[in-house]
LUMBA-536512 format. One record per residue: chain; x, y, z of N, C-alpha, C in turn; residue number from 1. Coordinates in steps of 0.1 Angstrom, whole numbers. Layout:
N
+--------+-------+-------+-------+-------+-------+-------+-------+-------+-------+-----+
| chaine |  n_c1 |  n_c2 |  n_c3 | ca_c1 | ca_c2 | ca_c3 |  c_c1 |  c_c2 |  c_c3 | num |
+--------+-------+-------+-------+-------+-------+-------+-------+-------+-------+-----+
|      A |     X |     Y |     Z |     X |     Y |     Z |     X |     Y |     Z | NUM |
...
+--------+-------+-------+-------+-------+-------+-------+-------+-------+-------+-----+
This chain:
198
+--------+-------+-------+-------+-------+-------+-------+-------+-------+-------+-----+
| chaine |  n_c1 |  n_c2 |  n_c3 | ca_c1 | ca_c2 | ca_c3 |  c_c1 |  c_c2 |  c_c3 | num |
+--------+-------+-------+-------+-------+-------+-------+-------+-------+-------+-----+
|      A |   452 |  -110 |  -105 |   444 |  -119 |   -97 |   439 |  -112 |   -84 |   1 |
|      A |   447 |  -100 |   -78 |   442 |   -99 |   -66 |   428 |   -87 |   -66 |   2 |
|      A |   432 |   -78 |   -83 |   415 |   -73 |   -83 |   408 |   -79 |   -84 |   3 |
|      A |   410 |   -91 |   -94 |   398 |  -100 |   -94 |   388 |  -101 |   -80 |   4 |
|      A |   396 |  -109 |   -67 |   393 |  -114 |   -57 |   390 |  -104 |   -51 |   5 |
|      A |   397 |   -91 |   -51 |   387 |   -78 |   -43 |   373 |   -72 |   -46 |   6 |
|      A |   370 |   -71 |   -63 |   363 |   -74 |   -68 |   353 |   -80 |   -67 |   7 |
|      A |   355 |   -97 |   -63 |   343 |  -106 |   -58 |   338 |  -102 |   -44 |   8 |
|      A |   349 |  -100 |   -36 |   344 |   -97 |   -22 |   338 |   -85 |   -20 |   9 |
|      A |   345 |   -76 |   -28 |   333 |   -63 |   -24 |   321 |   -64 |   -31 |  10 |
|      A |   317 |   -73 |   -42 |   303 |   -82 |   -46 |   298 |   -87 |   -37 |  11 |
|      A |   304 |   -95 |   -29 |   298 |  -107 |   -19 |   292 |   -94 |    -8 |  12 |
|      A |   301 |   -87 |    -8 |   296 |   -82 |    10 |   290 |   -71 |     8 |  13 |
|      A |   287 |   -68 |    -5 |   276 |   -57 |    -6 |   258 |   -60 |    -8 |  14 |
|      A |   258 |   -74 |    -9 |   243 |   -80 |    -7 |   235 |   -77 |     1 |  15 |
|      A |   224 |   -67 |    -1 |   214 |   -66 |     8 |   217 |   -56 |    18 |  16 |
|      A |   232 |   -50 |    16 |   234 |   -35 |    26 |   224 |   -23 |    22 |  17 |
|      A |   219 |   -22 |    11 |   208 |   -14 |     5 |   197 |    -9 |    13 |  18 |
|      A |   194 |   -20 |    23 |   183 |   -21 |    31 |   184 |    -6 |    39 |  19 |
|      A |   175 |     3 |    43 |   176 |    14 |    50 |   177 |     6 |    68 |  20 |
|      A |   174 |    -4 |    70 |   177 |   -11 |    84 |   183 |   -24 |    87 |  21 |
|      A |   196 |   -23 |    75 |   198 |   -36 |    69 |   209 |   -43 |    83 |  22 |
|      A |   214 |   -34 |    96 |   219 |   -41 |   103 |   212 |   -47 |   115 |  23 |
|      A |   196 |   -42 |   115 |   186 |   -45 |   126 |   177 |   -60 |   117 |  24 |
|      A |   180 |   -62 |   104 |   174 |   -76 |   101 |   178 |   -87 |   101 |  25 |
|      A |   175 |   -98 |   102 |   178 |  -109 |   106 |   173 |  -121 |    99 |  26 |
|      A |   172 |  -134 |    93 |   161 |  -144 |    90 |   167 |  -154 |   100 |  27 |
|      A |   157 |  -163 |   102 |   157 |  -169 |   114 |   156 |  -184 |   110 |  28 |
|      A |   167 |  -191 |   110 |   170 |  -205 |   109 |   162 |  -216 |   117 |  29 |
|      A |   163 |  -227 |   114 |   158 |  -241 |   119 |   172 |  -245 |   121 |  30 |
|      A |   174 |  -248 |   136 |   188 |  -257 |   142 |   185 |  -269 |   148 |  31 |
|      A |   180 |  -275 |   145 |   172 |  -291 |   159 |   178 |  -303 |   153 |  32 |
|      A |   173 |  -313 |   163 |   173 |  -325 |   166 |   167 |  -333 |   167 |  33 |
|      A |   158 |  -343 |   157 |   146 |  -350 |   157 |   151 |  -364 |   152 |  34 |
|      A |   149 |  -370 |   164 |   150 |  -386 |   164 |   163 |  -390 |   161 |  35 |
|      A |   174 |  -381 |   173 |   191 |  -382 |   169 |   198 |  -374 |   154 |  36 |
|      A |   189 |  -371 |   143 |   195 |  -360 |   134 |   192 |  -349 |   137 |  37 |
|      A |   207 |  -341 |   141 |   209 |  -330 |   134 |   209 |  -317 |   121 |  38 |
|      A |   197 |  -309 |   118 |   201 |  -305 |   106 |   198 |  -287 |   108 |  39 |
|      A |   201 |  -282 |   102 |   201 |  -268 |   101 |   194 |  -269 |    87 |  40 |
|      A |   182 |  -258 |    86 |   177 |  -251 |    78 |   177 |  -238 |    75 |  41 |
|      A |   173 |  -229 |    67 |   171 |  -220 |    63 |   152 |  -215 |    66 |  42 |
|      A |   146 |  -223 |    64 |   131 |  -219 |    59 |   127 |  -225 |    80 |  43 |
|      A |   116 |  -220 |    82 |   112 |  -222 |    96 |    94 |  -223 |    91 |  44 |
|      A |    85 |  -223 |   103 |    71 |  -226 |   102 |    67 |  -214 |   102 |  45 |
|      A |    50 |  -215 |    98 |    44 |  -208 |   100 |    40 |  -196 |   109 |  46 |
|      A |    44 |  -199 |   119 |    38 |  -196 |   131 |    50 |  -193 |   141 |  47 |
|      A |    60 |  -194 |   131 |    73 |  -189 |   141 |    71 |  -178 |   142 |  48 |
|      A |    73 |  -164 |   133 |    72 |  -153 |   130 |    64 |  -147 |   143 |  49 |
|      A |    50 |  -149 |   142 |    42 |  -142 |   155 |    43 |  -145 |   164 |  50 |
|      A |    48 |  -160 |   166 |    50 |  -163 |   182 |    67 |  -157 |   189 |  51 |
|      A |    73 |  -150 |   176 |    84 |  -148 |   184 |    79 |  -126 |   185 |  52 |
|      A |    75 |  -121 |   178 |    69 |  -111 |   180 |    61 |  -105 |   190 |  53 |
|      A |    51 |  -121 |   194 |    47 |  -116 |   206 |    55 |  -118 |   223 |  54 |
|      A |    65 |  -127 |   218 |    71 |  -130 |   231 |    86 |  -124 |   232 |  55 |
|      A |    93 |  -116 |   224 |   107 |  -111 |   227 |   106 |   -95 |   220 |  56 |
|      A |   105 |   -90 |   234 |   103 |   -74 |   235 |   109 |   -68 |   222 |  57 |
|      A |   121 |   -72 |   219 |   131 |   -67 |   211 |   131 |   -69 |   194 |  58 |
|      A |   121 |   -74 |   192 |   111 |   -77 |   177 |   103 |   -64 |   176 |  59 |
|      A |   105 |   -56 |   163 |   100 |   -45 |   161 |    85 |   -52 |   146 |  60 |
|      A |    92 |   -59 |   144 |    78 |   -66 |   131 |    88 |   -80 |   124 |  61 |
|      A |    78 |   -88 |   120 |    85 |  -103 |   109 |    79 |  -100 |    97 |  62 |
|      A |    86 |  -106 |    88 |    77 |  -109 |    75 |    84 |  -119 |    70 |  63 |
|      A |    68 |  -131 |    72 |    71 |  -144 |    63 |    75 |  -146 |    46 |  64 |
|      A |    83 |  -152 |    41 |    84 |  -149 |    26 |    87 |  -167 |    24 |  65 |
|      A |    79 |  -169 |    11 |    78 |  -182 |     8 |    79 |  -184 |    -6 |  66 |
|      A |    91 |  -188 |   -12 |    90 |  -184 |   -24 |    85 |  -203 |   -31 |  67 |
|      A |    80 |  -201 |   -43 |    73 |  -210 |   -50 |    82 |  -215 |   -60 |  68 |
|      A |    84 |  -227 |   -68 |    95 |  -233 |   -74 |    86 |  -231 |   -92 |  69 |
|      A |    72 |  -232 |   -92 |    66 |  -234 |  -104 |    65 |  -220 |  -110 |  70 |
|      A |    63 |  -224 |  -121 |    63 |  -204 |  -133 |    44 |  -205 |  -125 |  71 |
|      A |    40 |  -194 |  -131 |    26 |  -193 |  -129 |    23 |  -184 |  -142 |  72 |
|      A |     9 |  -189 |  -148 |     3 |  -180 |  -158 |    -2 |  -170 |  -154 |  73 |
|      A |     1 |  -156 |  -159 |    -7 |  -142 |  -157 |   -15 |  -138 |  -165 |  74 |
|      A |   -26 |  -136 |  -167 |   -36 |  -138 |  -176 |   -41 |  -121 |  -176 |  75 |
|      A |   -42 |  -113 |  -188 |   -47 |  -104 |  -183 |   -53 |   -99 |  -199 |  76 |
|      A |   -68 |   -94 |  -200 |   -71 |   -94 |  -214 |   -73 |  -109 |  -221 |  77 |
|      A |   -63 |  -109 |  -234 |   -58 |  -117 |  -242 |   -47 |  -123 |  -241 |  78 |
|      A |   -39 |  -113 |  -230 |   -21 |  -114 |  -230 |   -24 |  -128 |  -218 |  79 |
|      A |   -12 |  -131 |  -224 |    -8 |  -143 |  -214 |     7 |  -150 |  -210 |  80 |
|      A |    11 |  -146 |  -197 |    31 |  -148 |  -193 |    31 |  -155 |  -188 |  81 |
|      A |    42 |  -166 |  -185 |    42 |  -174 |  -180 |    58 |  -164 |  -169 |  82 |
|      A |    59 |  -164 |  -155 |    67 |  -157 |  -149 |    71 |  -170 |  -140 |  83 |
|      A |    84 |  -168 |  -138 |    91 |  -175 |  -120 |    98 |  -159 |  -116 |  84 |
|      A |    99 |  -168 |  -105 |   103 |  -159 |   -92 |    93 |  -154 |   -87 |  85 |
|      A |    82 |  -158 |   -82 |    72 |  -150 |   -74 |    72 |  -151 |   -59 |  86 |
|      A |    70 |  -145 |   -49 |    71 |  -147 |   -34 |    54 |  -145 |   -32 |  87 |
|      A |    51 |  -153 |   -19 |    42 |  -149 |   -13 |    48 |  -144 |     1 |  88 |
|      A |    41 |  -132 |     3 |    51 |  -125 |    16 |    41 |  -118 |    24 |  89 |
|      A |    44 |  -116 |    35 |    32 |  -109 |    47 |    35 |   -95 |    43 |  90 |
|      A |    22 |   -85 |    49 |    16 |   -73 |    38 |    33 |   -63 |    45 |  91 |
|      A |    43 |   -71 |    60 |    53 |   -60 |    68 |    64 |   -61 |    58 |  92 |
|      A |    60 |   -67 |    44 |    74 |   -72 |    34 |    82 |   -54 |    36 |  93 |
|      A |    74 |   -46 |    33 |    81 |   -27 |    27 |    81 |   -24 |    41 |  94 |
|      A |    80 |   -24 |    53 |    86 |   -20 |    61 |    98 |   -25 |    69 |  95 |
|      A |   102 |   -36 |    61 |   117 |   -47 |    62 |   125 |   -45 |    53 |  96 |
|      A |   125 |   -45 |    40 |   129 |   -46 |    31 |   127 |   -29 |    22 |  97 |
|      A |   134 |   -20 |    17 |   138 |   -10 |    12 |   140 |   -12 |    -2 |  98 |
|      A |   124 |   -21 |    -8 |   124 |   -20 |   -23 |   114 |   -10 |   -27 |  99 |
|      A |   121 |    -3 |   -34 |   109 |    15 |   -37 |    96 |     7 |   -43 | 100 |
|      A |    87 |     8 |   -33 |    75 |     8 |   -43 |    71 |    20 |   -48 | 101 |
|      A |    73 |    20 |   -64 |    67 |    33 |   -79 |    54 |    37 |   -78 | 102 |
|      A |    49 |    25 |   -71 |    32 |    33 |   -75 |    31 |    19 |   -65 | 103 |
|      A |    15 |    28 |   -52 |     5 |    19 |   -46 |    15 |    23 |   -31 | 104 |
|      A |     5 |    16 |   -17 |     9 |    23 |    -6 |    17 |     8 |     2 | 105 |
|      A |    27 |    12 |     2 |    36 |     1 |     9 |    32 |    -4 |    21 | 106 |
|      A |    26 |     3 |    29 |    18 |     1 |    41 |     1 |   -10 |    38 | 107 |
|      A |    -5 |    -5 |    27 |   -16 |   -14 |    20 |   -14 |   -26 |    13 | 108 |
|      A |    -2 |   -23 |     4 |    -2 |   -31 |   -10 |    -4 |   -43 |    -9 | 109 |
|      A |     1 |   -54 |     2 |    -2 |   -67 |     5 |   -10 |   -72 |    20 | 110 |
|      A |   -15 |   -61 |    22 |   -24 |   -67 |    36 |   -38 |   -73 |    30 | 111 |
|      A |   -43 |   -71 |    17 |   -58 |   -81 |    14 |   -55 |   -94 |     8 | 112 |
|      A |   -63 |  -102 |    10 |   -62 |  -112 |     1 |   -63 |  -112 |   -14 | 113 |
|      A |   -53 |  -122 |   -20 |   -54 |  -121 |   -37 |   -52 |  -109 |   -41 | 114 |
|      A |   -43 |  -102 |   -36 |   -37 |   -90 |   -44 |   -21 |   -94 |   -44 | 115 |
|      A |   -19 |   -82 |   -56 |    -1 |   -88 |   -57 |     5 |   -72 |   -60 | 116 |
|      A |    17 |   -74 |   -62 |    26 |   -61 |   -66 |    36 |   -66 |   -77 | 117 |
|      A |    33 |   -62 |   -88 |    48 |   -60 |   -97 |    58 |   -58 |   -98 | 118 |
|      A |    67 |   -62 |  -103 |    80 |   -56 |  -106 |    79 |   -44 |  -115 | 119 |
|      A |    89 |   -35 |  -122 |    85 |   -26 |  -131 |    86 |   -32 |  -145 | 120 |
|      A |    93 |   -42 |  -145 |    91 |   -48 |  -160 |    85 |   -58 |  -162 | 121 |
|      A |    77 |   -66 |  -152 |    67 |   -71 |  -158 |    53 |   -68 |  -156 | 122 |
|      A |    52 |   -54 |  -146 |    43 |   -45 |  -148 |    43 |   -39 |  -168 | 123 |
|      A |    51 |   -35 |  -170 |    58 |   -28 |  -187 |    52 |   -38 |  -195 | 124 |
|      A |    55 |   -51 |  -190 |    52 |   -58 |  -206 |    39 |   -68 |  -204 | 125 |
|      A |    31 |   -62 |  -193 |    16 |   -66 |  -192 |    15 |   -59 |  -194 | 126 |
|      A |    13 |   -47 |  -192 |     5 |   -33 |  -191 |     3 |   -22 |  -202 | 127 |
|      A |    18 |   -21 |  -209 |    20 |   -12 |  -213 |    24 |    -1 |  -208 | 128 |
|      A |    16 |     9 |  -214 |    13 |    23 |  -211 |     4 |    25 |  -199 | 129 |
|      A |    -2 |    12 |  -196 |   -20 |     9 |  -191 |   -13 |    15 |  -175 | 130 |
|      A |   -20 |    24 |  -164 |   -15 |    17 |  -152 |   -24 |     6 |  -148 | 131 |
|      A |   -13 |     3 |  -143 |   -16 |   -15 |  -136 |   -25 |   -15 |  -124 | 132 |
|      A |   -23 |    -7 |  -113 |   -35 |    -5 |  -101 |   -42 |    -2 |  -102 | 133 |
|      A |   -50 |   -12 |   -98 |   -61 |   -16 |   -97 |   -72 |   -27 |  -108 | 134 |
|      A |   -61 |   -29 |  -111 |   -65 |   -37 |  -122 |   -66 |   -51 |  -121 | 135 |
|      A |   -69 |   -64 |  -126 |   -74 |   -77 |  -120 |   -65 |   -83 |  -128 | 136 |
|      A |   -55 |   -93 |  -124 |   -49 |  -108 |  -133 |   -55 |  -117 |  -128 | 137 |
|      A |   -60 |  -129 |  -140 |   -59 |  -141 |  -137 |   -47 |  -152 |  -135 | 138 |
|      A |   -47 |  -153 |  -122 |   -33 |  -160 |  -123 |   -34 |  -177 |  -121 | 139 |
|      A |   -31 |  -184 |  -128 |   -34 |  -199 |  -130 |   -46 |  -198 |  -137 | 140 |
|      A |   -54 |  -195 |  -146 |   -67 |  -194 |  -149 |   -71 |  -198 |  -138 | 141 |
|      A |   -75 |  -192 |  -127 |   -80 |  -197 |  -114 |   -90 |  -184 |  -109 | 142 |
|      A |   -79 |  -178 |  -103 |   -83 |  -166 |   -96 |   -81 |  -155 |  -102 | 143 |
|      A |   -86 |  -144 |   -96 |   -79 |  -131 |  -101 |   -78 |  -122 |   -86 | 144 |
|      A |   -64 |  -115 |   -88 |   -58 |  -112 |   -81 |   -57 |   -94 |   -84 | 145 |
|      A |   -52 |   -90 |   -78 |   -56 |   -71 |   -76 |   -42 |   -68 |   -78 | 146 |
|      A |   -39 |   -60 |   -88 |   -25 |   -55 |   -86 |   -30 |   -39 |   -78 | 147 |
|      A |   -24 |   -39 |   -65 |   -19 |   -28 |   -60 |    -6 |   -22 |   -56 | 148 |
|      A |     2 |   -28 |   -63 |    16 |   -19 |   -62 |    25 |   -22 |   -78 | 149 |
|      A |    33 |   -14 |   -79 |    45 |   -18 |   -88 |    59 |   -10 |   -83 | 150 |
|      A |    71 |   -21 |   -79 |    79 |   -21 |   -75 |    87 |   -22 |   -82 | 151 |
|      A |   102 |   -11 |   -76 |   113 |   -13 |   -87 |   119 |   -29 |   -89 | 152 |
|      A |   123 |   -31 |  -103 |   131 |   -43 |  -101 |   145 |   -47 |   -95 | 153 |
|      A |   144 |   -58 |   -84 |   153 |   -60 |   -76 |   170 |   -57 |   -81 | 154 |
|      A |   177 |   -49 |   -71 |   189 |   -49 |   -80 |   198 |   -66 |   -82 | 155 |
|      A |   207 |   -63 |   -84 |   220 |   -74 |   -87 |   222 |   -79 |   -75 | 156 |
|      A |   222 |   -70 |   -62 |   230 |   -76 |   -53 |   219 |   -74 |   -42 | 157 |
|      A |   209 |   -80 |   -44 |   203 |   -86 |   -33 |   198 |  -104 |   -38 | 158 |
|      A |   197 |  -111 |   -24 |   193 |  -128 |   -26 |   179 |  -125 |   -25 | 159 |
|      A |   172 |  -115 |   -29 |   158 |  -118 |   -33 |   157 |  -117 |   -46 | 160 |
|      A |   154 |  -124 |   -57 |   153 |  -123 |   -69 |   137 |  -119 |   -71 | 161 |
|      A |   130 |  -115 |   -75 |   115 |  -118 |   -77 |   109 |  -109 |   -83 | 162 |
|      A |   100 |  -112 |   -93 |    89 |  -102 |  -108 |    78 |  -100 |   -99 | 163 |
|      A |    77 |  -111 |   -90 |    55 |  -109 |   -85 |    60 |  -112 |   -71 | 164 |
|      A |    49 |  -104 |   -58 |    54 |  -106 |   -47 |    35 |  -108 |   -46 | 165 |
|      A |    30 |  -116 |   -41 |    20 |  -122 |   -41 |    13 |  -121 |   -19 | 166 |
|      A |     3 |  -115 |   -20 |     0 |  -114 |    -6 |     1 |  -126 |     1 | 167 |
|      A |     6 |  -129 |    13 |     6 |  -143 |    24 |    -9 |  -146 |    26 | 168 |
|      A |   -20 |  -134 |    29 |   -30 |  -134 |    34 |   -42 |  -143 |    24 | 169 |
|      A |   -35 |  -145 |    12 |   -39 |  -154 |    -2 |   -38 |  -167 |     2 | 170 |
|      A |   -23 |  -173 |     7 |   -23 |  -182 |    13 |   -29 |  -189 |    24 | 171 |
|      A |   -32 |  -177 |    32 |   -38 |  -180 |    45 |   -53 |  -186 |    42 | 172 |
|      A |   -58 |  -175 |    30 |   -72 |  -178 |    31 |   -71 |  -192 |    25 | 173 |
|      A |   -66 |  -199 |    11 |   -63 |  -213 |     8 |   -60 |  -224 |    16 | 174 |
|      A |   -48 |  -225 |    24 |   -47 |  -230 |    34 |   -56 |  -232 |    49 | 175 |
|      A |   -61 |  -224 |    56 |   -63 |  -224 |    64 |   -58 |  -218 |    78 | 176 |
|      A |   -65 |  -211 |    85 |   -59 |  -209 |    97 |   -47 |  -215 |   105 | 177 |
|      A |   -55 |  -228 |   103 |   -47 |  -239 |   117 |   -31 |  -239 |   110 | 178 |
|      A |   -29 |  -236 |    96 |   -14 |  -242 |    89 |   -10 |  -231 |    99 | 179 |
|      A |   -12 |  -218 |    96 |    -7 |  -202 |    99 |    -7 |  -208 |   115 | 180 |
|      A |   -18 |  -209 |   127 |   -12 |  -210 |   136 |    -3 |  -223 |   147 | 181 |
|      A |   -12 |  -231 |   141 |    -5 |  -244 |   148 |     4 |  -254 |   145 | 182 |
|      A |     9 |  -251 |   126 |    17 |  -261 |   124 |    32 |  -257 |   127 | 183 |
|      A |    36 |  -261 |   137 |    49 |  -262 |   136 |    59 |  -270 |   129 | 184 |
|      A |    57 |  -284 |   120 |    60 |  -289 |   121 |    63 |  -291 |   100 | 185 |
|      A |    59 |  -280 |    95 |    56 |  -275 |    83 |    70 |  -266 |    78 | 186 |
|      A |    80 |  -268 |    75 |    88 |  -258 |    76 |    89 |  -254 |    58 | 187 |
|      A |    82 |  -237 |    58 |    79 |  -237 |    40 |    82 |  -222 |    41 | 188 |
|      A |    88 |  -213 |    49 |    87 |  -200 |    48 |    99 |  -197 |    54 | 189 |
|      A |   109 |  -186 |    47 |   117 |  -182 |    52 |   112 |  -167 |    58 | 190 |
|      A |   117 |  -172 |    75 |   112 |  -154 |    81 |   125 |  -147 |    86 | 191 |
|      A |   117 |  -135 |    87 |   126 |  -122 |    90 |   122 |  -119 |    98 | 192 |
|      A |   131 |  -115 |   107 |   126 |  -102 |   121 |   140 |   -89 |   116 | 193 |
|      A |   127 |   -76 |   118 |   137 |   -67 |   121 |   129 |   -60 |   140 | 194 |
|      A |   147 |   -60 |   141 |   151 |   -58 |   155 |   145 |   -42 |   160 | 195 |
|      A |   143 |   -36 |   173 |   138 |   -24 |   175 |   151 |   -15 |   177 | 196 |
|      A |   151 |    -4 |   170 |   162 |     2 |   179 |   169 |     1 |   192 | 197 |
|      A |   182 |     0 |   193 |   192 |     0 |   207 |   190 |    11 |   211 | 198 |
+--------+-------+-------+-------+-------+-------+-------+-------+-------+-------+-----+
């Protein structure tokens, strides 16, 4: 019984140490009080992220990550997948997070609108052989979207699960400015700050 439980714990506390800055990041909770309830959340606004980057010296970059509950269609050709786990995430996702992007510039890959990045296996079983950059999916028969990256698939022991990481700046343009700056009161994104060096 007692490997068992060393076992789980050296599972539990190895999540997310992968990170090449994994003790300078942080996600940033909702703790308040509104009309006598107390509640703690996980997910925060829009607009938390840049107003805490511009105001506390010690913020080196955020990235907003919002992950989506519905599958979505990937349309590409003739082929057609139905995927979950997708994030929409701001373009600072690879300069936080220490998921090898395989192909495409981790500094580019999500800064335009309606572009996305793969995983490597659902890059593999759209694509084939094909490379995938720069290439168009229809995603919801709606839009089409730009693959410019393919990233390794997340390991075991990180709490980010995710096949498609989908640009924020996608949402921004859908939504609107004012969500991104003024709503506070929208809590749909879980953010990250990583800290600047001590």
């Amino acid at each position: 019984a007692c490997i068992i439980i060393l076992l789980f714990i050296k599972r539990e506390t190895s999540f997310d140490t992968f990170h090449e800055n994994a003790e300078r990041i942080y996600r940033v909770p909702v703790n308040a009080t509104v009309a006598g309830d107390h509640f703690e959340v996980a997910v925060n606004s829009a607009p938390c992220g840049p107003a805490m980057l511009e105001e506390i010296p010690g913020i080196e970059t955020f990235c907003r990550v919002r992950k989506n509950g519905n599958d979505i269609l990937l349309s590409y050709k003739n082929r057609k997948f139905y995927e979950q786990d997708y994030f929409h995430v701001d373009s600072s996702f690879f300069k936080i997070f220490s998921y090898p992007l395989l192909k495409g510039n981790p500094d580019k890959a999500l800064s335009a609108p309606y572009t996305m990045v793969l995983t490597q296996s659902v890059a593999d079983k759209i694509f084939g052989n094909e490379d995938p950059v720069g290439q168009t999916i229809q995603m919801n028969q709606r839009r089409g979207y730009k693959v410019t990256g393919v990233v390794a698939d997340p390991p075991a022991n990180t709490h980010f699960r995710f096949n498609v990481l989908i640009s924020l700046s996608s949402t921004m343009k859908q939504m609107g400015k004012e969500h991104f700056h003024n709503n506070w009161g929208s809590l749909m994104y879980h953010t990250y700050v990583k800290l600047k060096p001590s």
